[in-house]
C-alpha positions, 0 to 999 in steps of 0.5 A, spaced: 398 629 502 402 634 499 400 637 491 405 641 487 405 642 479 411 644 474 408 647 468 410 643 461 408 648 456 406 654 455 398 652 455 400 645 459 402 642 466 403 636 470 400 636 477 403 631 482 399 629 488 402 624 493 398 620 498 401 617 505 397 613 512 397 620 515 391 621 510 388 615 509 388 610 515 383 614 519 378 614 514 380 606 513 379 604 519 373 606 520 369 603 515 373 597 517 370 597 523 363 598 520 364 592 516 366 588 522 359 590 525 355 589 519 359 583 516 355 576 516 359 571 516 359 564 517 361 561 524 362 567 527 356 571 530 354 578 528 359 584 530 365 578 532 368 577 526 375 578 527 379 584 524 385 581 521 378 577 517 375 583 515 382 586 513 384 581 509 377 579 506 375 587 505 381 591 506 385 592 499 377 594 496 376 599 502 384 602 501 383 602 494 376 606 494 379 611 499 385 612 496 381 614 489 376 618 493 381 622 496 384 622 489 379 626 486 376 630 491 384 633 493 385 635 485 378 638 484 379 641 490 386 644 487 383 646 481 379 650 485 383 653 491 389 655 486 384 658 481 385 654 475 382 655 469 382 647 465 381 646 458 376 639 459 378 635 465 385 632 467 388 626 464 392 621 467 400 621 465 400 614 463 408 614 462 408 617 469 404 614 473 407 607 476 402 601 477 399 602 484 400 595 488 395 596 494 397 589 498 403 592 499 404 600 499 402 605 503 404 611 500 402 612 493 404 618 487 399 620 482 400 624 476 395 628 471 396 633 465 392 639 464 391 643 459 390 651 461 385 656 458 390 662 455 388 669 456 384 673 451 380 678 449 373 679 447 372 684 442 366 686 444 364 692 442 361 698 437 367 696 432 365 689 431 359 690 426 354 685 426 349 685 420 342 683 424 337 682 417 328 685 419 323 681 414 319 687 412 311 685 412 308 687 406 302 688 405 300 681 401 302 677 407 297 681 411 292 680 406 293 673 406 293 673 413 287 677 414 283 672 408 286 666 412 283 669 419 276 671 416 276 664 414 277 660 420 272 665 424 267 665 419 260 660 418 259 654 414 254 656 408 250 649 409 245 648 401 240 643 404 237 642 397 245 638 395 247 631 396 250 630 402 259 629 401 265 628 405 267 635 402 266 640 408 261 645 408 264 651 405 265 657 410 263 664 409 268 670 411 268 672 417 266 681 416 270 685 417 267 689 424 268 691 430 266 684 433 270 680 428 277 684 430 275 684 437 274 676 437 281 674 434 285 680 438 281 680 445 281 686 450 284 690 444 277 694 442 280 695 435 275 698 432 277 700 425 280 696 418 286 700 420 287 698 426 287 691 426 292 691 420 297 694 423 296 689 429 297 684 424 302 687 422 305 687 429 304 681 430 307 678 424 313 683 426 314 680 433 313 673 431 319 674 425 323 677 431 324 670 434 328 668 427 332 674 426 334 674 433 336 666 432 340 668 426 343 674 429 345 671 436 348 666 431 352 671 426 354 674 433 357 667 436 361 666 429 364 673 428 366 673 436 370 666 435 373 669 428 375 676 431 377 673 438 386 670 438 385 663 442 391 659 443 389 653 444 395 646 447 393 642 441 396 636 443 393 636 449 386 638 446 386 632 441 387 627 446 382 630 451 377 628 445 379 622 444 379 620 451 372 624 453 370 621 447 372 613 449 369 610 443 366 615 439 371 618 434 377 615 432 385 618 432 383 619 424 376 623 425 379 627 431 385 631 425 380 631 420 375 634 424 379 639 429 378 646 426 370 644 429 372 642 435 376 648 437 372 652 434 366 649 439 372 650 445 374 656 443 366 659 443 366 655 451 371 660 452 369 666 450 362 665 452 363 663 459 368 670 459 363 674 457 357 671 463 363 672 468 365 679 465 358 681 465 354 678 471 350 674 467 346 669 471 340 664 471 338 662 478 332 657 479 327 662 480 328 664 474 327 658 471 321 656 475 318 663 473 320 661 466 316 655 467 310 658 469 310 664 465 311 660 458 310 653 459 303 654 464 301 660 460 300 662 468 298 671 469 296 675 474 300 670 480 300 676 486 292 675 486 292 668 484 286 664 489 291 660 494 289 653 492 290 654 484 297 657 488 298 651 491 296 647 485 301 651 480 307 650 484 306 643 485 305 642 478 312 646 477 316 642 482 314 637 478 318 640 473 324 641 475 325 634 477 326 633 470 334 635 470 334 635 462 329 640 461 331 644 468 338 645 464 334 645 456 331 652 459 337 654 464 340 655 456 335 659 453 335 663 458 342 665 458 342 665 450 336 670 451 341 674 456 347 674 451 342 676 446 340 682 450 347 683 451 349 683 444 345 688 441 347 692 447 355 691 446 355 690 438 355 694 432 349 691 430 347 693 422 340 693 420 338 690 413 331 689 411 328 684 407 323 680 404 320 673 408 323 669 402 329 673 401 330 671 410 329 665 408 334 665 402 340 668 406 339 664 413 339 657 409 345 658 405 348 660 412 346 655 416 344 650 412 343 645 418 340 651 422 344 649 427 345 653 435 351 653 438 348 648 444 352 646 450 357 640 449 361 641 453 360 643 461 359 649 462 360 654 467 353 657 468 351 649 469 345 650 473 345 647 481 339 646 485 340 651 491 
């Protein structure tokens, strides 16, 4: 087998893979030999068929399987030797690639075109401000939610002399006392108004952190893709779309829509450096971890009784057979890294505002509330190891 690659643009070549007997025929004849042990065929008994029959019947599917197995394994295994940094996948050059005649051939050439990811770098730095916006709990949120909560545990004030509805009792507030705080935060030993206020106030904090982290991660992303030079072989690119995409857009679509397309690759790009530049790494421990803590709520597992023990892990073995949801956490949790990263690297700007102003600014930006998701493959892809 022999591979060579000319380059044919700056961000573009061409790979060559040639395919002789020497690689094939052992391969070949063993599953010919197989078939022939196996093969059911009439008037012959089970492991005396004749080869020439087997060959004759089999042998043009078997060569043509083996062939494109060795196809695909030695190209990706090229890719991979020669440290190649591909946009999308190889595409057959059709202009080059000479129709393939299996009952005939025994040597055989295959052409593909790659696009190659160009050298950059990320500006990620104090120098790139990025604004992070801090909704300011005010004092009337807090009364609502203190309002709301007394309701929630109050008691129901039943008039016996009323006639009977469908409307519910009306509740009577919960007091403001010690028990009331401790029942809605328990294990604080909150003893004063003011103490709770300032949990609530915490909690609501917290709870808003998520939002304006959302909105940051994005403004982050947007900035980096804006402030970051990526020359990307457009050619290549709006045919890679409309071949991965068989079907799904047209050659139309693909122009009128391209600047989003490339700036989705160029953020794949840019991201899948940032993960390797800074040791950023998901493995499956973490994601089972994830799955305990989050989604089972499980606490204090080192002093766990060994049968809930047993019973837990099994319930998350279970889990992580579900390849989706395995992959759904495996990208919270690298965005949740590069989150962390952000605010480490980044200049990040502090504007503080009001609920309805956050909401205000977030959706005249995203209007769709959109995340970059992972549409491509990517290199932090999650294996079972």
């Amino acid at each position: 087998m022999n591979i060579t690659r000319e380059n044919t643009g700056d961000l573009t070549a061409i790979v060559k893979v040639e395919i002789g007997p020497s690689d094939y025929t052992d391969a070949v004849e063993k599953i010919i030999a197989d078939y022939k042990r196996k093969a059911n065929i009439p008037g012959f008994r089970p492991g005396h068929v004749p080869t020439g029959l087997v060959k004759k019947m089999y042998g043009k599917a078997i060569l043509a399987e083996e062939v494109n197995k060795l196809l695909s394994d030695s190209l990706m295994n090229y890719i991979r030797d020669e440290k190649l940094d591909i946009l999308g996948n190889p595409l057959p050059n059709m202009e080059k690639n000479p129709s393939i005649d299996f009952d005939n051939q025994t040597s055989f050439e295959f052409y593909f075109d790659l696009g190659l990811a160009p050298a950059f770098t990320v500006p990620l730095s104090r120098d790139l401000e990025v604004e992070r916006l801090e909704i300011v709990i005010s004092e009337e949120m807090i009364d609502k939610y203190i309002e709301d909560t007394r309701k929630r545990f109050g008691k129901p004030v039943v008039d016996e002399a009323a006639e009977p509805t469908e409307e519910p009792p009306v509740n009577e507030p919960a007091e403001l006392t010690t028990e009331f705080f401790n029942q809605v935060y328990p294990g604080l030993d909150i003893q004063t108004e003011e103490d709770f206020r300032e949990q609530v106030r915490n909690d609501a904090r917290n709870g808003f952190a998520a939002e304006t982290d959302k909105l940051f991660f994005n403004e982050a992303t947007e900035s980096l893709v804006k402030q970051t030079e990526i020359s990307l072989p457009d050619t290549f690119m709006k045919r890679w779309l409309l071949e991965n995409n068989e079907g799904k857009y047209t050659v139309e679509e693909i122009e009128k829509n391209y600047s989003s397309f490339t700036e989705s690759m160029k953020w794949q790009l840019i991201e899948n450096k940032i993960i390797r530049e800074n040791d950023i790494e998901v493995k499956e421990e973490d994601i089972r971890n994830y799955i305990r803590t989050f989604m089972l709520r499980q606490v204090n597992q080192e002093n766990a009784d060994p049968e809930v023990q047993k019973r837990y892990d099994s319930i998350v073995d279970a889990f992580m057979q579900n390849k989706e949801q395995v992959q759904r956490i495996n990208d919270q949790l690298y965005n949740a890294r590069m989150l962390e990263l952000f605010k480490d690297k980044l200049g990040m700007k502090t504007r503080q505002v009001s609920y309805e102003e956050f909401i205000k600014e977030a959706s005249a930006k995203h209007p769709h509330d959109h995340e970059h998701e992972h549409d491509h493959d990517h290199e932090h892809d999650h294996n079972h190891e």
